[in-house]
C-alpha positions as CSV (number, residue, x, y, z in Angstrom):
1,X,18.4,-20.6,6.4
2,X,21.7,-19.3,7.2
3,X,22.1,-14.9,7.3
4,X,24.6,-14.9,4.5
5,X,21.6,-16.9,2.2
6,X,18.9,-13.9,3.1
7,X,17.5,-12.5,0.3
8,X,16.4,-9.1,1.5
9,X,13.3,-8.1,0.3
10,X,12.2,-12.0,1.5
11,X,13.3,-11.3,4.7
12,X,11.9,-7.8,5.1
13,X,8.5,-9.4,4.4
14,X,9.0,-12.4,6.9
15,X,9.8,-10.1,9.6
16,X,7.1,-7.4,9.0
17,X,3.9,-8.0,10.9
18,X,2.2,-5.1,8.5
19,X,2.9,-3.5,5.3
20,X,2.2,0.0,4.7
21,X,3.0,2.1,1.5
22,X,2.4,6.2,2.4
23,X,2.5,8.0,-0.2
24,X,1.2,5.0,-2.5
25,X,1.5,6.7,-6.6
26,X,-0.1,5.8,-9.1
27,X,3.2,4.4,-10.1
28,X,3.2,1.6,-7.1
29,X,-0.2,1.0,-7.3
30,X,-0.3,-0.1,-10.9
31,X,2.8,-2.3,-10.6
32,X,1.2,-3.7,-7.6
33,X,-2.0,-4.4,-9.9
34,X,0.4,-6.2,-12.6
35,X,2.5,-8.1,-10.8
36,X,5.7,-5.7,-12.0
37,X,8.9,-6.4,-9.4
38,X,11.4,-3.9,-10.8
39,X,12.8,-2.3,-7.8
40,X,12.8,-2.9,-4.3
41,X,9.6,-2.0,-3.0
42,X,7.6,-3.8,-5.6
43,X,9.5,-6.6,-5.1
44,X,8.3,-6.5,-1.3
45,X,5.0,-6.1,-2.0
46,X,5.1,-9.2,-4.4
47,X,6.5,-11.0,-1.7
48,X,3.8,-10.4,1.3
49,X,1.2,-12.1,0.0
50,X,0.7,-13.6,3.0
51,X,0.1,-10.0,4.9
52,X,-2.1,-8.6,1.5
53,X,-4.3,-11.7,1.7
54,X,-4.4,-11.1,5.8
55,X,-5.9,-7.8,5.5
56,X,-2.2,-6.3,6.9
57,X,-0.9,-4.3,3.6
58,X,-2.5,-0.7,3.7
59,X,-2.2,1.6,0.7
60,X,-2.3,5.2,1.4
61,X,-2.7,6.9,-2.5
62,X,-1.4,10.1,-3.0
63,X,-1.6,12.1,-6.7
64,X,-3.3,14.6,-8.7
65,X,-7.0,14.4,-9.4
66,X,-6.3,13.5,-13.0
67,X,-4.2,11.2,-12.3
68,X,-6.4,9.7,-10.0
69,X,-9.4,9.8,-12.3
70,X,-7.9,8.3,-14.8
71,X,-9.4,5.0,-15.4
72,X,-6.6,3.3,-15.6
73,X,-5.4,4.0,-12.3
74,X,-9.0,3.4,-11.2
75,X,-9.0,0.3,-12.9
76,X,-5.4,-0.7,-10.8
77,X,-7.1,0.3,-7.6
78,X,-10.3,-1.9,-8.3
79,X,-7.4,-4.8,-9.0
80,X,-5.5,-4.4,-5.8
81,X,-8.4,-3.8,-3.3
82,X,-9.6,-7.5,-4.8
83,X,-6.3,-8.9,-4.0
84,X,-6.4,-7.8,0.0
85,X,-4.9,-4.4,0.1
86,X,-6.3,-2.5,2.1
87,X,-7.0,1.4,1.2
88,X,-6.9,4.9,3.0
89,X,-7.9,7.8,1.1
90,X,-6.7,10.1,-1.0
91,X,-8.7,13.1,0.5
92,X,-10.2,15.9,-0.7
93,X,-7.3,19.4,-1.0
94,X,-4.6,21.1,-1.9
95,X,-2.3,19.0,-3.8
96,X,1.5,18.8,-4.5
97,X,0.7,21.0,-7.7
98,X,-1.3,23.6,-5.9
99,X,-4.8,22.8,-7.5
100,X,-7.3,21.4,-4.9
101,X,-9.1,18.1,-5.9
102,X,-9.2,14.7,-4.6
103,X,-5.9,13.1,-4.6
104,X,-3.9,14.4,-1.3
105,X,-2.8,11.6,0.9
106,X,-4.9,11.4,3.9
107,X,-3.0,12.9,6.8
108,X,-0.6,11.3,8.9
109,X,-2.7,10.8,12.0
110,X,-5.7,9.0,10.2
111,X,-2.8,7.0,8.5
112,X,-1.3,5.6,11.9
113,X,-5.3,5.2,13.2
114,X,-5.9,2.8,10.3
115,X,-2.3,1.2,10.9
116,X,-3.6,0.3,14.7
117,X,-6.8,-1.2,13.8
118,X,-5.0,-3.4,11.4
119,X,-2.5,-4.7,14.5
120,X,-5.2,-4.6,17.1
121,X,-7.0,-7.0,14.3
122,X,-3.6,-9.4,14.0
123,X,-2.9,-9.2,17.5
124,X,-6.2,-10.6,17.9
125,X,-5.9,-13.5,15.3
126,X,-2.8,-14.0,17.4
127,X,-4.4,-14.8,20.7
């Protein structure tokens, strides 16, 4: 297809080898869950189906422990683990509102671990 016909968020899928959303809110997570496209990133995320259902979309949550806890966010996270997604964290800590609880992103370095087993696993495939 010619440049000028991209559609961007199409295009940003069929280049990326993995897709990683860090922090992943409740928010993303439930449009992910219900097939919602309203902006940009969702719309991404619709698109790369074929990395979600290679085991190459990783979801890093981040929000408070009530949020988190709530079952409808539980219910969201039950719904896109079953799709492919796959999940790192949240953690145990202090969170953005200064209460500890679970519902802090895992930190960065366990993040990027996670990403590198996922590409050692495609690079694999690739072989």
């Amino acid at each position: 297809m010619p440049e000028e016909y991209e559609i961007g968020h199409i295009a940003l899928v069929d280049w990326a080898d993995i897709v990683v959303v860090a922090p992943a809110t409740a928010n993303i997570i439930g449009k992910i869950a219900n097939g919602i496209c309203d902006d940009l990133l969702s719309t991404i995320l619709c698109a790369a189906w074929r990395l979600i259902k290679s085991e190459a979309a990783l979801l890093a949550p981040a929000m408070n422990n009530n949020m988190w806890n709530n079952p409808a966010v539980q219910r969201n996270v039950k719904t896109v683990k079953e799709m492919g997604f796959q999940l790192i964290g949240p953690v145990e800590g202090r969170l953005a509102c200064g209460a500890e609880g679970i519902g802090r992103m895992s930190e960065p370095q366990d993040i990027l671990k996670t990403i590198e087993k996922i590409a050692s696993k495609i690079n694999k495939r690739k072989v």
